[in-house]
Structure formats: C-alpha cells, structure tokens
N, CA, C and O atoms as a Tripos MOL2 file, in Angstrom:
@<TRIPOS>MOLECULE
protein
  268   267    67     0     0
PROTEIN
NO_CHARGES

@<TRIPOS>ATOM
      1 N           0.8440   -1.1830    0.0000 N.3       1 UNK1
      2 CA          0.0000    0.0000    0.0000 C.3       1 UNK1
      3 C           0.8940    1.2530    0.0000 C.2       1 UNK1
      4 O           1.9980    1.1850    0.5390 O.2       1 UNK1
      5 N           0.4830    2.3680   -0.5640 N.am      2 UNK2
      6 CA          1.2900    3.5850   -0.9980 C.3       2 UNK2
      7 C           0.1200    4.9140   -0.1870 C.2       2 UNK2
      8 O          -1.0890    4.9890   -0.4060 O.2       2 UNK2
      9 N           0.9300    5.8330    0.7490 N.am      3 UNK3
     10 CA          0.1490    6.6690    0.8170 C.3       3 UNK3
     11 C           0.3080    8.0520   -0.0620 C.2       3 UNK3
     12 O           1.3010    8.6480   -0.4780 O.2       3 UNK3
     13 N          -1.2340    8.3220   -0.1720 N.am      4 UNK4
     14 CA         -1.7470    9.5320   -1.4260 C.3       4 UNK4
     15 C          -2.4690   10.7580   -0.5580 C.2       4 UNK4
     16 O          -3.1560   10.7900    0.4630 O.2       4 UNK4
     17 N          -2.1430   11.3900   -1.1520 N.am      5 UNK5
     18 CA         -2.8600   12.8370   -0.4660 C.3       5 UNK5
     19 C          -3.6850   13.1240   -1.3330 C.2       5 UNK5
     20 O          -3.2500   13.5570   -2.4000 O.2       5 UNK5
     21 N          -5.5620   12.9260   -1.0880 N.am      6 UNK6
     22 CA         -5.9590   13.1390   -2.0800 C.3       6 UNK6
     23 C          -7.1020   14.7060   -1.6160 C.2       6 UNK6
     24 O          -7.9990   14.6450   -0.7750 O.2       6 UNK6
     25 N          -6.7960   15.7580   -2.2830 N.am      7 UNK7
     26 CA         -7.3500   16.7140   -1.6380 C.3       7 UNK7
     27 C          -7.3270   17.1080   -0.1780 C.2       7 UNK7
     28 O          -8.1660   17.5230    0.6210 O.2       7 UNK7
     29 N          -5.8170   16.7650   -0.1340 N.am      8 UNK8
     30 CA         -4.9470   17.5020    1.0120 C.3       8 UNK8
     31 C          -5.6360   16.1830    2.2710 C.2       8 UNK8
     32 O          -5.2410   16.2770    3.4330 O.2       8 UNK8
     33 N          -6.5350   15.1590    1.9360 N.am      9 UNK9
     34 CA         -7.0380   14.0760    3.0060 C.3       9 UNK9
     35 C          -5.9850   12.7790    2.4960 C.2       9 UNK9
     36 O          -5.7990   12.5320    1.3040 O.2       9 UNK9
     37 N          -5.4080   12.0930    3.5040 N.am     10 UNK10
     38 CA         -4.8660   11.1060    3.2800 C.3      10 UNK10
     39 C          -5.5230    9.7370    3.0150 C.2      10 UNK10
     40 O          -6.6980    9.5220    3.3130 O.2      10 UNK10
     41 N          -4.6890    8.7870    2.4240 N.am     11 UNK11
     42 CA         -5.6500    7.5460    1.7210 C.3      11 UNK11
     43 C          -4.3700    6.3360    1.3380 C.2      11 UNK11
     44 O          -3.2250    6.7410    1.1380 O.2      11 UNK11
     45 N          -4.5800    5.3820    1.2900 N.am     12 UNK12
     46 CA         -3.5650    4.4580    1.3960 C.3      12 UNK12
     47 C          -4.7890    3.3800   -0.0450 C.2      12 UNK12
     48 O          -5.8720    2.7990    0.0260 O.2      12 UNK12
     49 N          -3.7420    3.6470   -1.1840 N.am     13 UNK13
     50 CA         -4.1610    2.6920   -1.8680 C.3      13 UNK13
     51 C          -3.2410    1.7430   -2.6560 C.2      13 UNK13
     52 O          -2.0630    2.0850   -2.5580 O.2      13 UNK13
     53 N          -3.4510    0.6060   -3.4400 N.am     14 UNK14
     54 CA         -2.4350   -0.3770   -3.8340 C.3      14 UNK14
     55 C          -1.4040    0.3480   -4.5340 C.2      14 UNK14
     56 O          -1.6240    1.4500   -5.0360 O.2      14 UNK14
     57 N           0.0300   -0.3970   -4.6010 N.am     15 UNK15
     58 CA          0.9650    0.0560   -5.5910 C.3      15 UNK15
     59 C           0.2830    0.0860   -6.8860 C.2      15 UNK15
     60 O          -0.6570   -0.6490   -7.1870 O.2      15 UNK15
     61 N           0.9880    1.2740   -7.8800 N.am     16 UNK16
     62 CA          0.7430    1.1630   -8.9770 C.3      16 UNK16
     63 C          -0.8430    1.2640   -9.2730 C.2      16 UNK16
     64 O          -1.4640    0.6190  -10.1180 O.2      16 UNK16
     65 N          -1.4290    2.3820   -8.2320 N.am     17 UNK17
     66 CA         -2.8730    2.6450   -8.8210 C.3      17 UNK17
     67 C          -2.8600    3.7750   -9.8650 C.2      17 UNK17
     68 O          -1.9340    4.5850   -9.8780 O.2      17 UNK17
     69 N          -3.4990    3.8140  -10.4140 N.am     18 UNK18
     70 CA         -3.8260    4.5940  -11.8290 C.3      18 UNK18
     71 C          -4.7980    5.7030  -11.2220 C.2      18 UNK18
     72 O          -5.3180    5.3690  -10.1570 O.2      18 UNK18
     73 N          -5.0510    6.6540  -11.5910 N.am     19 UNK19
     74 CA         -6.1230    8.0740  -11.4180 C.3      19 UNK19
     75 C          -7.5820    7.2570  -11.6790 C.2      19 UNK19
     76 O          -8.5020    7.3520  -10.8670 O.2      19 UNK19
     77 N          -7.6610    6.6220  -12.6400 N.am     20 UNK20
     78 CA         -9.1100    5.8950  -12.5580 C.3      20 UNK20
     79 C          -9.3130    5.1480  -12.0610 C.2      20 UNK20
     80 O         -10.4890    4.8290  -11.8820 O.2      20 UNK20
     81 N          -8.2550    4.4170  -11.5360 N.am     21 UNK21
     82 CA         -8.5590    3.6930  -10.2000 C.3      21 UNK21
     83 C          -8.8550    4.3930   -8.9810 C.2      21 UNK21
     84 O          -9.6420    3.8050   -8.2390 O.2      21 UNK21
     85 N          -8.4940    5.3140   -8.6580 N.am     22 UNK22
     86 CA         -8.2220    5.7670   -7.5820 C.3      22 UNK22
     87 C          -9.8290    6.3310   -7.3020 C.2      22 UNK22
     88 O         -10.4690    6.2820   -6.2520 O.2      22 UNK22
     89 N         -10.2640    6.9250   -8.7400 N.am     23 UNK23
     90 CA        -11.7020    7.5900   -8.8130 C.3      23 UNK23
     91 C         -12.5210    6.9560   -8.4490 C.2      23 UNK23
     92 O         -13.4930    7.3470   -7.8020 O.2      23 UNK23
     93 N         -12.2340    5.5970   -8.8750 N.am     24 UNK24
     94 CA        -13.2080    4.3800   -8.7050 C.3      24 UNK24
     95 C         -13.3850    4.2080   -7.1630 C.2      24 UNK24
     96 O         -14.4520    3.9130   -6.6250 O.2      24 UNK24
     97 N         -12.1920    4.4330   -6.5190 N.am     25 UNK25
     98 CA        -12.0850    3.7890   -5.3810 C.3      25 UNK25
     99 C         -13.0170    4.7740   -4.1730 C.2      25 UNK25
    100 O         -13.5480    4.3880   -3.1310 O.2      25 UNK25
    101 N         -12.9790    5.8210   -4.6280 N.am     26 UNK26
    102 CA        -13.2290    7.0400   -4.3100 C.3      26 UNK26
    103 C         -14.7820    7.0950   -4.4290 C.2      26 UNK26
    104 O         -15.5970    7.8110   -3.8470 O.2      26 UNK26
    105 N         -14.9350    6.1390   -5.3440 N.am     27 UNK27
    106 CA        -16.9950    6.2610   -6.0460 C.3      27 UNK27
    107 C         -16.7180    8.4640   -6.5740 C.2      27 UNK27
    108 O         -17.4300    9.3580   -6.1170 O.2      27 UNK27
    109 N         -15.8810    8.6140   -7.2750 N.am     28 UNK28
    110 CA        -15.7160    9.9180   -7.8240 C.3      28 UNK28
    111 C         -16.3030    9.7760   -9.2090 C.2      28 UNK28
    112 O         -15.6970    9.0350   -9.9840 O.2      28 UNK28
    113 N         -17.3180   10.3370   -9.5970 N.am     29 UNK29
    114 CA        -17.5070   10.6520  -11.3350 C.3      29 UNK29
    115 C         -16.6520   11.3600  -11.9950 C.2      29 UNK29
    116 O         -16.3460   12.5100  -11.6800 O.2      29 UNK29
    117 N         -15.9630   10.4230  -13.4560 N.am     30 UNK30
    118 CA        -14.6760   11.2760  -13.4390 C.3      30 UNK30
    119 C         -15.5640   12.5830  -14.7590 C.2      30 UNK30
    120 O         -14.9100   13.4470  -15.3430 O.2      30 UNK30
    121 N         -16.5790   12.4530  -14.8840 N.am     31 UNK31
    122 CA        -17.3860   13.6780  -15.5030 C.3      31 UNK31
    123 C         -17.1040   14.8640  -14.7070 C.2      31 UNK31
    124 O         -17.2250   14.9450  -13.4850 O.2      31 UNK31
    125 N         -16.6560   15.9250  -15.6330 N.am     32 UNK32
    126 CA        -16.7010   17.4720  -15.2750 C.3      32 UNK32
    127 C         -15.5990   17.7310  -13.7670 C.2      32 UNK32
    128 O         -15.7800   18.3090  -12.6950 O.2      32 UNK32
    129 N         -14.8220   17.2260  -14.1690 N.am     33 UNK33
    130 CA        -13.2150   17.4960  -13.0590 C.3      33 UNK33
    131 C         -12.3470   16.9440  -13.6980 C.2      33 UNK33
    132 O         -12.5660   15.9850  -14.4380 O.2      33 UNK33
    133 N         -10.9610   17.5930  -13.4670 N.am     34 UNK34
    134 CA        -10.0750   17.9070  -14.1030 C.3      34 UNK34
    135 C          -9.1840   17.2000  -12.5160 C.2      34 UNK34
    136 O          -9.6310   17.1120  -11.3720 O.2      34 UNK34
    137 N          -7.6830   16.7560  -13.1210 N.am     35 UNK35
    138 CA         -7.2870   16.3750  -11.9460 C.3      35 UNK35
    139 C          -5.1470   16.6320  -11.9620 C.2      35 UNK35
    140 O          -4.2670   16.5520  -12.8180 O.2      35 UNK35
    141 N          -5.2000   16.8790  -10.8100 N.am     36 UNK36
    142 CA         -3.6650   17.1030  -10.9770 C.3      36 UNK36
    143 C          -2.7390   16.6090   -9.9330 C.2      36 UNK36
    144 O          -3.1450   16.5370   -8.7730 O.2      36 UNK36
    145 N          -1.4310   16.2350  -10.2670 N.am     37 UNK37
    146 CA         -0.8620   14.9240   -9.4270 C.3      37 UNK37
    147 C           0.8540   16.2230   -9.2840 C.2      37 UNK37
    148 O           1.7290   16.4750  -10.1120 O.2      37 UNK37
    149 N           0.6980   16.5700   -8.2700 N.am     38 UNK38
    150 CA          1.8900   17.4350   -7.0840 C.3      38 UNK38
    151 C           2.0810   18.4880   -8.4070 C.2      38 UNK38
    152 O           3.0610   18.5090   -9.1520 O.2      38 UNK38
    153 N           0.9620   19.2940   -8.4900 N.am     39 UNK39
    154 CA          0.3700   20.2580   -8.8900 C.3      39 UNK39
    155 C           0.6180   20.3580  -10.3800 C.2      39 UNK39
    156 O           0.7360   21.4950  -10.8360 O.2      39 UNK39
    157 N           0.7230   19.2110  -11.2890 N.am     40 UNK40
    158 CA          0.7020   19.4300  -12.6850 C.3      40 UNK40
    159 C          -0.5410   18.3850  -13.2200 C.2      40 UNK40
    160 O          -0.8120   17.2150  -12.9470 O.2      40 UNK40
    161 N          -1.0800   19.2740  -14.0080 N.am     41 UNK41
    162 CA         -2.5370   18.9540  -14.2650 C.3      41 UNK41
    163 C          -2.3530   17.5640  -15.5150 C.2      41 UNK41
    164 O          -1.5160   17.6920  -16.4080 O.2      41 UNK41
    165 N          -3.1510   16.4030  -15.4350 N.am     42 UNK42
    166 CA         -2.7980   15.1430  -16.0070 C.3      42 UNK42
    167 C          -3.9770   15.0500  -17.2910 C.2      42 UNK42
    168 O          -5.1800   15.0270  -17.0300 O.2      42 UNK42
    169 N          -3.5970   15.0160  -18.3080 N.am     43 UNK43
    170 CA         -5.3480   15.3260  -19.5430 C.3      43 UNK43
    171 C          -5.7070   13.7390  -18.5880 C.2      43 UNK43
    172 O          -5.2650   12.9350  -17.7670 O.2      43 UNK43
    173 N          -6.8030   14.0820  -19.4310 N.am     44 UNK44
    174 CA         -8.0030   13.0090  -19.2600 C.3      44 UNK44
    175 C          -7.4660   11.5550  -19.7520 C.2      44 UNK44
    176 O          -7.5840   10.5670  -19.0280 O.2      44 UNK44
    177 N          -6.7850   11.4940  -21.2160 N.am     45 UNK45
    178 CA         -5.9360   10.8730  -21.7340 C.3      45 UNK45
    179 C          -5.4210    9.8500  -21.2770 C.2      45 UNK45
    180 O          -5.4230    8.6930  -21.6970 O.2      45 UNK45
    181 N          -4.9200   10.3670  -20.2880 N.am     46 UNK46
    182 CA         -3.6530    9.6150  -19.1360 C.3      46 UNK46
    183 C          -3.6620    9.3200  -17.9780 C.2      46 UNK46
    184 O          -2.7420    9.2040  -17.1690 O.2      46 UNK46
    185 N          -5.2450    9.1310  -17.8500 N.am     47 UNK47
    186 CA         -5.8950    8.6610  -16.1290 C.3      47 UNK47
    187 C          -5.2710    7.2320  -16.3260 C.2      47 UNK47
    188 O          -4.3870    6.8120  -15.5780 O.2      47 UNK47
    189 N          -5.7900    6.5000  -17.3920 N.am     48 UNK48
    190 CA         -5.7250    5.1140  -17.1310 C.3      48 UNK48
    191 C          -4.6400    4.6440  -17.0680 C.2      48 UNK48
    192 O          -4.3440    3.4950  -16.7380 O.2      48 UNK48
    193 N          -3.7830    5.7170  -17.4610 N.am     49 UNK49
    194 CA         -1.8440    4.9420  -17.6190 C.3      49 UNK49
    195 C          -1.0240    5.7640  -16.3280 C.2      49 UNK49
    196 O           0.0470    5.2970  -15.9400 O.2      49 UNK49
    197 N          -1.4260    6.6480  -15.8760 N.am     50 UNK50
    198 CA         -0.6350    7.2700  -14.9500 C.3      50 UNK50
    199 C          -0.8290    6.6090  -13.4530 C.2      50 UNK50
    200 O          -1.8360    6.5510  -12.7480 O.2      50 UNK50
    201 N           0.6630    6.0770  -13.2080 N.am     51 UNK51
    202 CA          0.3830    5.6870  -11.8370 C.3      51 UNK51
    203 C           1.0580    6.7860  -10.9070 C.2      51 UNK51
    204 O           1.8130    7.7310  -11.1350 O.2      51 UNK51
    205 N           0.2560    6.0780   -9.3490 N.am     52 UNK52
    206 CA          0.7370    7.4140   -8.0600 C.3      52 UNK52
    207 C           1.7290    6.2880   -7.9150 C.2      52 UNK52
    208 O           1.9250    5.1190   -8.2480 O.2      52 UNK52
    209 N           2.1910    7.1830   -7.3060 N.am     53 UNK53
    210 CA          3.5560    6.8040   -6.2900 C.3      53 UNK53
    211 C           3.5520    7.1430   -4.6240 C.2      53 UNK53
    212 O           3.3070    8.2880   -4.2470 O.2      53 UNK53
    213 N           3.7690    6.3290   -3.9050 N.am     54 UNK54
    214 CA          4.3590    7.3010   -2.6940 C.3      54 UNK54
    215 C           4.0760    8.2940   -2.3480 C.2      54 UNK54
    216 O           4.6780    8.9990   -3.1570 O.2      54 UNK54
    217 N           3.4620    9.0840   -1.5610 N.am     55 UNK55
    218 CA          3.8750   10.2470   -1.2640 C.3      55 UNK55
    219 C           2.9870   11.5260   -1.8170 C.2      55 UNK55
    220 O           2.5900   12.5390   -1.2410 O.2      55 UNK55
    221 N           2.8020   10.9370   -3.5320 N.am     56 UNK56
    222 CA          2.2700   12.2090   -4.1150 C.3      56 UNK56
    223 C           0.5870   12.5570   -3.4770 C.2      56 UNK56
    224 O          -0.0790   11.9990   -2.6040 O.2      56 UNK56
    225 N           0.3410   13.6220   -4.2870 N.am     57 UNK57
    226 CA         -0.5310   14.7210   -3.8630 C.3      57 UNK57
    227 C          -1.5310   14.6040   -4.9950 C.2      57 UNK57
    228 O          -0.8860   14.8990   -6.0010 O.2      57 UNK57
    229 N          -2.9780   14.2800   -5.4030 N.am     58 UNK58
    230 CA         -3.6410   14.6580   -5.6490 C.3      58 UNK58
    231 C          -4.9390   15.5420   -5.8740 C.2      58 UNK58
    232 O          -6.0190   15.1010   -5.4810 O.2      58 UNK58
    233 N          -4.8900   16.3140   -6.2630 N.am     59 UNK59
    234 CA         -6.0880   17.4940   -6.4810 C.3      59 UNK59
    235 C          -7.3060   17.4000   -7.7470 C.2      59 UNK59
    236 O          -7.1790   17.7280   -8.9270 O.2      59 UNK59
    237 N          -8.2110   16.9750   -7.2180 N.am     60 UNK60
    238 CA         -9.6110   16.6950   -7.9520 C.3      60 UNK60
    239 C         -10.5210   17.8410   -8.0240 C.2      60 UNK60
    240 O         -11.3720   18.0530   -7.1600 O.2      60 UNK60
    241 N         -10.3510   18.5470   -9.0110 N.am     61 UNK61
    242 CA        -11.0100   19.9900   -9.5210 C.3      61 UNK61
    243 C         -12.4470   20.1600  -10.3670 C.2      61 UNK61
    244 O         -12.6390   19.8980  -11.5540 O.2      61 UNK61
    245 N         -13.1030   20.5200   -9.6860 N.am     62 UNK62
    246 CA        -14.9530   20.3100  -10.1580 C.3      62 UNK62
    247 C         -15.3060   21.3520  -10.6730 C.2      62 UNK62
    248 O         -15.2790   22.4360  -10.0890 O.2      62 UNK62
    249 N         -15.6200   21.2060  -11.6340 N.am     63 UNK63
    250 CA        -16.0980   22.1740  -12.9420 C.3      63 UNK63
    251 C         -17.2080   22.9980  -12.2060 C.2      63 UNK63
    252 O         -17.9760   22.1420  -11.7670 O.2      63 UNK63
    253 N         -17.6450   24.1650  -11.8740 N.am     64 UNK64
    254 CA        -18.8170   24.5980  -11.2480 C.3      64 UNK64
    255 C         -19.2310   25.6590  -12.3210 C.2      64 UNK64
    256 O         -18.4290   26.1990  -13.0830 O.2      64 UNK64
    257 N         -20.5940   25.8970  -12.2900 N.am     65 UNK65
    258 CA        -21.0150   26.8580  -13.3530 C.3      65 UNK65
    259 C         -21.7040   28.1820  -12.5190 C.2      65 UNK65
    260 O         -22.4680   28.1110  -11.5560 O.2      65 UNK65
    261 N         -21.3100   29.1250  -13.0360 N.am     66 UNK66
    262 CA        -21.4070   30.5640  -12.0320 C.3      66 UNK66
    263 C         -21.7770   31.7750  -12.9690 C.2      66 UNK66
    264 O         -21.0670   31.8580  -13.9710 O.2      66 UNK66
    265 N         -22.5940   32.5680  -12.8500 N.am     67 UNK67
    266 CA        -23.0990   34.1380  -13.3620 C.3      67 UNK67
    267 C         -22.8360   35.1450  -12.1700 C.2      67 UNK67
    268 O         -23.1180   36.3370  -12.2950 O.2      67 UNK67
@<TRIPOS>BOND
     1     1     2 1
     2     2     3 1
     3     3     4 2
     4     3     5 am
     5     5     6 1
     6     6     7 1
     7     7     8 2
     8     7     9 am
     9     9    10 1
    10    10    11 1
    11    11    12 2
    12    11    13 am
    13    13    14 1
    14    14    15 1
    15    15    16 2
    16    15    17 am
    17    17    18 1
    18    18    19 1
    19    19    20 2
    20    19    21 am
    21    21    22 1
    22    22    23 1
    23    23    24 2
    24    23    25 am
    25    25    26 1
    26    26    27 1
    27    27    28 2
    28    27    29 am
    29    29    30 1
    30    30    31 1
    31    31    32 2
    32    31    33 am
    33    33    34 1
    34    34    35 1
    35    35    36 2
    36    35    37 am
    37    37    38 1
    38    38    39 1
    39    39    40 2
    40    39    41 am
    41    41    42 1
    42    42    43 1
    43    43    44 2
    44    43    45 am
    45    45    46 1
    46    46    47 1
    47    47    48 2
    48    47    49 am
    49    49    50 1
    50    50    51 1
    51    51    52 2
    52    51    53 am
    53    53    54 1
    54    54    55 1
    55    55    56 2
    56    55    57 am
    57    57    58 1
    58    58    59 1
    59    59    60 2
    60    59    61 am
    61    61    62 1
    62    62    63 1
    63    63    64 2
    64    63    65 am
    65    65    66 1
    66    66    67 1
    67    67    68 2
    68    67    69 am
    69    69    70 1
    70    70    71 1
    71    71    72 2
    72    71    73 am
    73    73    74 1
    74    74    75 1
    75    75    76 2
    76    75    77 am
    77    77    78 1
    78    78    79 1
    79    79    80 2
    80    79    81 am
    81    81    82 1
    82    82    83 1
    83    83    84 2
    84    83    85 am
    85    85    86 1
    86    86    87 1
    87    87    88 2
    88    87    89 am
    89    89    90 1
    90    90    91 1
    91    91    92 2
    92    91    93 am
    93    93    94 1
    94    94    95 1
    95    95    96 2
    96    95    97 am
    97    97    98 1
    98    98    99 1
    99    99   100 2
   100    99   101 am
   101   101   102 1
   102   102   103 1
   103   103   104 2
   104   103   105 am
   105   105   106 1
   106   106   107 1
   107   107   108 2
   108   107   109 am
   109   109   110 1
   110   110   111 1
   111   111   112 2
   112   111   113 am
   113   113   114 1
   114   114   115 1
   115   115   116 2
   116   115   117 am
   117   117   118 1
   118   118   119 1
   119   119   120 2
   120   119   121 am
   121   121   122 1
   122   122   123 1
   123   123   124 2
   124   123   125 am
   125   125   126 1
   126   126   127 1
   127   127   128 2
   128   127   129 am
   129   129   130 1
   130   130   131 1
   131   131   132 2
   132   131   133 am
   133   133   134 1
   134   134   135 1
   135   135   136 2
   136   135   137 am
   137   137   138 1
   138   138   139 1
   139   139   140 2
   140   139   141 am
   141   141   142 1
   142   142   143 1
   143   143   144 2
   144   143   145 am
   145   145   146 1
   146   146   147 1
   147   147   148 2
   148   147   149 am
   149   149   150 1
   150   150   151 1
   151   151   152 2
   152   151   153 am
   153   153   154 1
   154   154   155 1
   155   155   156 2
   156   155   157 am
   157   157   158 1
   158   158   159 1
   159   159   160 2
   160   159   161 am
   161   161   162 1
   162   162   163 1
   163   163   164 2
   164   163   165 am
   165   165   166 1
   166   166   167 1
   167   167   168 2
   168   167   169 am
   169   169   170 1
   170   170   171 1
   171   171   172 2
   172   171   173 am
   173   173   174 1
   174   174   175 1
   175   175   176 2
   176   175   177 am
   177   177   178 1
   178   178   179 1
   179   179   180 2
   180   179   181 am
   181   181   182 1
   182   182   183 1
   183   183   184 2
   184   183   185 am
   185   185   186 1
   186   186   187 1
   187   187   188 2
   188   187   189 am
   189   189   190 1
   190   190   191 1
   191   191   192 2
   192   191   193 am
   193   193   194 1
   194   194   195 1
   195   195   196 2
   196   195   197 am
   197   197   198 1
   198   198   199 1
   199   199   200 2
   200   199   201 am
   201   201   202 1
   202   202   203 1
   203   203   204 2
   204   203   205 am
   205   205   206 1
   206   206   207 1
   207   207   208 2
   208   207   209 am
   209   209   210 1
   210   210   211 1
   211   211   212 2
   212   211   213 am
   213   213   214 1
   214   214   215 1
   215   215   216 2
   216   215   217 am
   217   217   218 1
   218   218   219 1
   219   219   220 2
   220   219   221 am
   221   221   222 1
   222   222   223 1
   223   223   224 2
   224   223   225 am
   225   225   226 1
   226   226   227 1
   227   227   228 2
   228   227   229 am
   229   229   230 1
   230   230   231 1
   231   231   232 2
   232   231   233 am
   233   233   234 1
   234   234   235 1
   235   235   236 2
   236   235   237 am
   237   237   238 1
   238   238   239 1
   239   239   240 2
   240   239   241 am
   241   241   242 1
   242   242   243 1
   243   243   244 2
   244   243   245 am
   245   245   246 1
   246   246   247 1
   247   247   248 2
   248   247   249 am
   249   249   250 1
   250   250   251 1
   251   251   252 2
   252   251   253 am
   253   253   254 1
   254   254   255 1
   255   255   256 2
   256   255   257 am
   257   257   258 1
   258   258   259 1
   259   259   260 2
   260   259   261 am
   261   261   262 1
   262   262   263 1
   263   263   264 2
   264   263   265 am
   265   265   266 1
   266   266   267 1
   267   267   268 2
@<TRIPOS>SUBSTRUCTURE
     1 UNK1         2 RESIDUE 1 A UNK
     2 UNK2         6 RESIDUE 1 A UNK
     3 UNK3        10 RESIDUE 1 A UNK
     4 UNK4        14 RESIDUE 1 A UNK
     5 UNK5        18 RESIDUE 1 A UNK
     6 UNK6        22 RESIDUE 1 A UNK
     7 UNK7        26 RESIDUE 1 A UNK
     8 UNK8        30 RESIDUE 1 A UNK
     9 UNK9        34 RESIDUE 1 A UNK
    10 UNK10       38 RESIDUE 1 A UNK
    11 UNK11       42 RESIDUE 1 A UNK
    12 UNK12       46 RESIDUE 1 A UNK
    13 UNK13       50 RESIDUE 1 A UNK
    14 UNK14       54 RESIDUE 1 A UNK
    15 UNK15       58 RESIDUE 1 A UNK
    16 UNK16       62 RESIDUE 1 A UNK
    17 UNK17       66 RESIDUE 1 A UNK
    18 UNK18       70 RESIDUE 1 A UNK
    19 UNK19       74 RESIDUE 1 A UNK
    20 UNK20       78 RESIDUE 1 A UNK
    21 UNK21       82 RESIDUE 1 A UNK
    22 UNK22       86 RESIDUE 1 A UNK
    23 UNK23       90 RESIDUE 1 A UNK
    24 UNK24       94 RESIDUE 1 A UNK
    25 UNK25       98 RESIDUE 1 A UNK
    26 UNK26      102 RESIDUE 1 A UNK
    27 UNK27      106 RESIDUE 1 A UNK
    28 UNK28      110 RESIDUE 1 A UNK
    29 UNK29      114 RESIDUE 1 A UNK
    30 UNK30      118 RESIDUE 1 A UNK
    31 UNK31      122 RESIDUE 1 A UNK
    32 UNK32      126 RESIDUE 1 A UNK
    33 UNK33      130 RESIDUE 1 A UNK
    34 UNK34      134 RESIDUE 1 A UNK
    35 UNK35      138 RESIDUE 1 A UNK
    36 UNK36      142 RESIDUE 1 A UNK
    37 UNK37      146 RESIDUE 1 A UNK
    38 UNK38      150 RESIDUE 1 A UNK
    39 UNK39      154 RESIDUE 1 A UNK
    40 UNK40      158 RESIDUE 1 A UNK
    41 UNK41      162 RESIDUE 1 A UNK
    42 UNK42      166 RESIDUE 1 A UNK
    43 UNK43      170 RESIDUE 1 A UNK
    44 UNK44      174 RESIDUE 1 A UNK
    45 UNK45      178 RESIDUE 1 A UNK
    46 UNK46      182 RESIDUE 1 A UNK
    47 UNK47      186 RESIDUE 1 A UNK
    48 UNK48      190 RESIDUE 1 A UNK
    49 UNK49      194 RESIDUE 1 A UNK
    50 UNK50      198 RESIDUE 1 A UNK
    51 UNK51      202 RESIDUE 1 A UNK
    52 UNK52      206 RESIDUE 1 A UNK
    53 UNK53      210 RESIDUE 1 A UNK
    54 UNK54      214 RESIDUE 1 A UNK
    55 UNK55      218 RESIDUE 1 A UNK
    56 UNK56      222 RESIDUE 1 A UNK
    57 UNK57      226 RESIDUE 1 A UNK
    58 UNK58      230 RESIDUE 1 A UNK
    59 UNK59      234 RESIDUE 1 A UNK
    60 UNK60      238 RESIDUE 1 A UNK
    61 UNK61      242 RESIDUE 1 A UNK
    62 UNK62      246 RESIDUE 1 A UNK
    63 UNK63      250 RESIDUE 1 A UNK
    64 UNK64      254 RESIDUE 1 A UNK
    65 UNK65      258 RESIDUE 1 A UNK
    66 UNK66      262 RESIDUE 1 A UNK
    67 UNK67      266 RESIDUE 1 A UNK
C-alpha cells in the first residue's frame, strides 16, 4: 500500500494505482473534473496509464457553473 494525499485528506491505496482507479475507489464521477498529481494537471488521456507513487498529492477539480 502507498500513501496519497488526495485533496490535502490522506488515503492508502495499492501500488501502482492509476487516477481511474483511484476515482473508482473514491466512487468519484470522473465527468466534469479535471485532476492534478503534485500540482501538474494530467489530460483526461492519461488517467488510465498514470500511476501514483508514494507520497504524491492529488487534487480533484470540479467544474462549477457561475453568473
């Protein structure tokens, strides 16, 4: 198990989890958020191939609509 900072809350998930795993794990809709791993933002692209490591920091950013 690897610990993740996910929105500054800590979380302990398997080696070699992926961002869509992690969403999953999370029950997160990965609709309308944007997400970034020790503050560089990851496209959408590259959820399924990017693994955490150790340590890092995730930030899960929710699209909100405002006038």
């Amino acid at each position: 198990m690897i610990n993740i900072k996910v929105n500054n809350q800590n979380h302990k998930f398997k080696v070699n989890s992926t961002l869509d795993q992690v969403l999953e794990m999370l029950d997160i809709s990965p609709q309308g958020i944007a997400l970034a791993v020790n503050q560089d933002i990851i496209t959408k692209l590259l959820w399924s191939t990017h693994t955490l490591t150790e340590g890092d920091s995730v930030l899960i950013i929710t699209a909100t609509q405002g006038g």
